[in-house]
N, C-alpha and C positions, 0 to 999 in steps of 0.2 A: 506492503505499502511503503517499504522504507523508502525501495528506490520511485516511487511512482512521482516524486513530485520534480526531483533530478531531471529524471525522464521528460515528464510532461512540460517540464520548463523550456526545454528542446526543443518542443515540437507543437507548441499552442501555434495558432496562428495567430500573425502577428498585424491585422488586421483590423484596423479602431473605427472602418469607414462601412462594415457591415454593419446593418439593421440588427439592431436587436428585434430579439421574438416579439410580437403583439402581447401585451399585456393587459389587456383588457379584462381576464379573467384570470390573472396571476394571483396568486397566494405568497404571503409574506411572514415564515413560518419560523424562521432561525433570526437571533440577536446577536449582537456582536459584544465580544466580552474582551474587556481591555486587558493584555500583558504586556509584561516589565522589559518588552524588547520591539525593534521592529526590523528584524531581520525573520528571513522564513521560516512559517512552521513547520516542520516536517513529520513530527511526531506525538500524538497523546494516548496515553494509558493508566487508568485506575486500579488498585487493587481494593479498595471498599466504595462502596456510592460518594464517601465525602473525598479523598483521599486520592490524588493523582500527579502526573506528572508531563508537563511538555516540553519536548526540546527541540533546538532548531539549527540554524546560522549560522556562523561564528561565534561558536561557546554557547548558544546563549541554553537556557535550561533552568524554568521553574518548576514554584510546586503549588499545589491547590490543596486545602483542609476543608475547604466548604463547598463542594461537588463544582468547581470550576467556577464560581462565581465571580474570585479572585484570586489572582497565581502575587506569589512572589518571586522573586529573582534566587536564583541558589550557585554554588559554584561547588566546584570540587575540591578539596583540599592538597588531595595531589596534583593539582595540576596547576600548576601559578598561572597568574592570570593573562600573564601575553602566548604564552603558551594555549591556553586554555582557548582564545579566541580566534588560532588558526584552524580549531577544526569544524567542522558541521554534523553535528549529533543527529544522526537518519532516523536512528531507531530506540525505542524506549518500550521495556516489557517487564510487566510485575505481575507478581502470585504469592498472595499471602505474606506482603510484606519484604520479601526475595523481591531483585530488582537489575535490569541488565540496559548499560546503553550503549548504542553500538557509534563509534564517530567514523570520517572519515578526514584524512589519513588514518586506516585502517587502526582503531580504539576499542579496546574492550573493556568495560568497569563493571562492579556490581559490587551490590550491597546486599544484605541479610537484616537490616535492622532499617527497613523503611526509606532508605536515603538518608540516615543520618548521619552514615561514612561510607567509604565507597575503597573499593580495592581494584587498583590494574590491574587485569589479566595477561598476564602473554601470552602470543600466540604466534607459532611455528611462522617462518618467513616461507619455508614449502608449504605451504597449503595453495591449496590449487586454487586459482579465482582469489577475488580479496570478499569478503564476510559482507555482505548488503542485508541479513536481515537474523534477529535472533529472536529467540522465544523461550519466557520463561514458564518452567513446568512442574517444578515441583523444587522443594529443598534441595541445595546445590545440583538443580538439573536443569539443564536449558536444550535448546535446539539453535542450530545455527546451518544455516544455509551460506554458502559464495555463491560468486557472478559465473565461477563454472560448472556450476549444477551437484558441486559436492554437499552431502546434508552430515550433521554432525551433531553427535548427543553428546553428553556431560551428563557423570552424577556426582562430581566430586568440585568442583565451584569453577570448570576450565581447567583445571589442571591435567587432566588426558580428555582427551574426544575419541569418540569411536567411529569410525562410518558406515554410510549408513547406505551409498549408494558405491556401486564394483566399481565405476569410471566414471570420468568427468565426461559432461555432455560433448566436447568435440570427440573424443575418442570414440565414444559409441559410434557417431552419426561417421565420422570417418571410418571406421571397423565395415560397417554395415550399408555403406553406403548410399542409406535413408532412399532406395528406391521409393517413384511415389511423392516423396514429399518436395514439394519446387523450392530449391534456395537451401536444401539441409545437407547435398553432395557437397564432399570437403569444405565442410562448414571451420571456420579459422577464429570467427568471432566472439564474445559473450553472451550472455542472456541477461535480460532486465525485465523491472516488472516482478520481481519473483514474489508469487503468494501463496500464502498456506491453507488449507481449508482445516476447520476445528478438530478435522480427524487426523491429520497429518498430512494428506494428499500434496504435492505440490504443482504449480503451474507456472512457467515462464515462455518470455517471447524473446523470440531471438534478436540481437541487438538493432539487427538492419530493421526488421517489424516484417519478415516475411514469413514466416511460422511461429509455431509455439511449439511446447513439449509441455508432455503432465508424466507426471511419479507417483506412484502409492508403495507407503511402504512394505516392505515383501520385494517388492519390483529392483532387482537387478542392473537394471538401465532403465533410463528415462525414453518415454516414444515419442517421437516427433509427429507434427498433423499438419495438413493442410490449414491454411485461413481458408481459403473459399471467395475469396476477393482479390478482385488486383490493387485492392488500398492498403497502403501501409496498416498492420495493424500499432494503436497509442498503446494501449492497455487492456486487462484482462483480468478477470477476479471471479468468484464463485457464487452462484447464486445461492443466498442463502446460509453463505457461509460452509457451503458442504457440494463437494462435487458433484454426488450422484443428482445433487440439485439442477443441476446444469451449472454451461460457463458465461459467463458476459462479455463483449469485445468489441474496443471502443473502435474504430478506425478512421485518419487522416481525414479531414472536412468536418467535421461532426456527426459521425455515424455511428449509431449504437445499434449493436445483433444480442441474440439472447436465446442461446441453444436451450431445447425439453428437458426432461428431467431422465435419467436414466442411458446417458449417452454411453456407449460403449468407446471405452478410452485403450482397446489395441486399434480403432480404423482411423485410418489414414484423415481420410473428413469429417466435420461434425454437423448436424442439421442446424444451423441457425436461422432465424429469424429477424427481420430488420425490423427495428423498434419505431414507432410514429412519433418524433422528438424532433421541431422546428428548432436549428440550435444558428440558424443564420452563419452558419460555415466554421464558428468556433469549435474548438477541439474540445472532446469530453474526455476529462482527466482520469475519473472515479466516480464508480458504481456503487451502493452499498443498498440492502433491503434492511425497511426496516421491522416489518413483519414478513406474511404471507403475500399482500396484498401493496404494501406501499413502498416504494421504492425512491431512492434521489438520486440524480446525478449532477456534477457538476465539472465547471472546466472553466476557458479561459475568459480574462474579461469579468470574472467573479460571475458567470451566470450560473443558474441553480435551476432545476429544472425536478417535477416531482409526478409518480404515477400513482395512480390507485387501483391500475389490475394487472399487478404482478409484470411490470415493463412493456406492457404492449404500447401503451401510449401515455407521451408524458405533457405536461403543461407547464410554465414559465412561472417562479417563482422569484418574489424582487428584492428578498431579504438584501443581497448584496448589492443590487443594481446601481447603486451610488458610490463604492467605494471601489477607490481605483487597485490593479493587482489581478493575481489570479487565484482560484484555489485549485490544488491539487490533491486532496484529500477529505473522502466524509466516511465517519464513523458511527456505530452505532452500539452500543455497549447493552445486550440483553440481560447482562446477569446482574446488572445495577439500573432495572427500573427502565431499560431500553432509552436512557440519554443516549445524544445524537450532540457529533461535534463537527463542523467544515475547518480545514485549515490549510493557510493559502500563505501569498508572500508580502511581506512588508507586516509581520506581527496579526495576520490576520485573523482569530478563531473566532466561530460563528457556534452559537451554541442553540439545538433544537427546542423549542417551545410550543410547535404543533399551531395549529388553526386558531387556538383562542386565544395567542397572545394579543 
């Protein structure tokens, strides 16, 4: 998700004179929780139910002790403060207290003691692609993905990475010449979008939005796939959080697809499915389930949109409908009590409360 909101800020439609969806039987399920900035969110993650962290915009980067109720403002100490507010913090990832954030112009830090200091990491100027998203996994271990499909482990706090994939995704797709897939011959460009699934799997889409690729680890080179559409695809994530779950994939107008479960990831194509979601031509940014059965998406315009049989159809939810912005990001946290977070531009985080608020 680091990159999704980047991305999606690209390519919402920019369109304020379409119809919102009927609401007539909309649901009003997330609240809005005030932080100590109003530049975009881009990033939230907890390491205990009370205990977490958001960062965004230009520097900006709180912390929450009371399960996000209220953030306060934090800063780095290595990083002075006009310094500190040229970058935009994508990505934020902790485990047991280990803690990693990733900025752009290309920023690596991490802590061991919670956030309470934090240490620069350097990182090689060869490294293929620039780092869009990292992942913390254990005592000085993380995972770190670039924009060129390179994946890279650590167990020693950044200080050597190993890799994890043979080539960078042009190389392959140039080597092989991606018969079969439309737009992957002498492919020249990046990948965005890039997401993990809880096993390690990964998925990105190619920068134009004309394909994708997915990787498991073992996997040698990443494989390219058709969309299956002549629409751009926005975005793409895992149902469920686990690939063999299937994939999700949002595309250009407001269209959401949502492939079976058990998809075979050497073919070319995937079976998807077009999802029943009136989104009145707005772009859908981000997918997330929050169980089996219930599902949100959201996108531009701050709409929110919600299913209750596993994505086939969804219905209009008005949580944000008043506030101006977009969001680009919903989360859903299973191993802290399944809290749900939306986070959007202009300081916006919307925090889940379900039907009976």
């Amino acid at each position: 998700t680091q990159s999704t909101a980047t991305v999606a800020a690209s390519s919402l439609l920019a369109t304020s004179s379409l119809p919102l969806p009927a609401s007539a039987a909309a649901t009003k399920q997330w609240t809005q929780i005030k932080v100590p900035f109003a530049d975009t969110v881009y990033d939230i993650d907890f390491d205990s139910p009370t205990h977490g962290y958001i960062v965004g915009a230009r520097g900006s980067f709180a912390e929450t002790n009371d399960g996000g109720n209220t953030w306060e403002p934090r800063s780095f100490s290595n990083l002075d403060a006009e310094e500190e507010i040229t970058y935009r913090f994508q990505v934020v990832s902790f485990k047991d207290g280990e803690g990693w954030v990733l900025g752009k112009p290309t920023l690596l830090l991490h802590t061991k003691d919670a956030g309470k200091s934090w240490e620069r990491i350097p990182l090689s100027p060869k490294l293929p692609g620039e780092p869009t998203s990292i992942l913390a996994t254990g005592s000085n271990s993380a995972e770190m993905i670039t924009s060129s499909g390179a994946v890279y482990t650590t167990t020693n706090a950044g200080r050597n990475w190993k890799a994890q994939v043979k080539e960078t995704i042009d190389a392959t797709l140039n080597r092989i010449s991606s018969s079969g897939v439309s737009g992957a011959s002498y492919f020249t460009g990046s990948i965005v979008n890039e997401q993990r699934d809880d096993s390690g799997s990964y998925l990105a889409v190619s920068s134009r939005g004309n394909f994708f690729l997915t990787w498991e680890p073992g996997q040698d080179f990443w494989i390219p796939h058709n969309r299956g559409t002549p629409r751009r695809i926005q975005n793409m994530g895992f149902v469920r959080g686990d690939i063999k779950n299937g994939l999700w994939m949002t595309l250009n107008g407001g269209k959401l697809l949502v492939s079976g479960a058990g998809v075979d990831l050497n073919s070319e194509e995937f079976p998807f499915q077009e999802a029943n979601i009136k989104t009145g031509g707005y772009g859908i940014t981000d997918v997330a389930w929050r169980d089996d059965n219930e599902v949100w998406a959201v996108g531009g315009s701050n709409t929110m949109y919600v299913s209750k049989d596993n994505g086939k159809n969804f219905v209009f939810d008005k949580s944000a409908n008043d506030i101006p912005g977009n969001l680009y990001n919903v989360k859903f946290f299973r191993e802290f009590g399944n809290m749900g977070w939306a986070l959007g531009s202009s300081g916006l985080l919307l925090k889940y409360v379900g039907e009976n608020a």
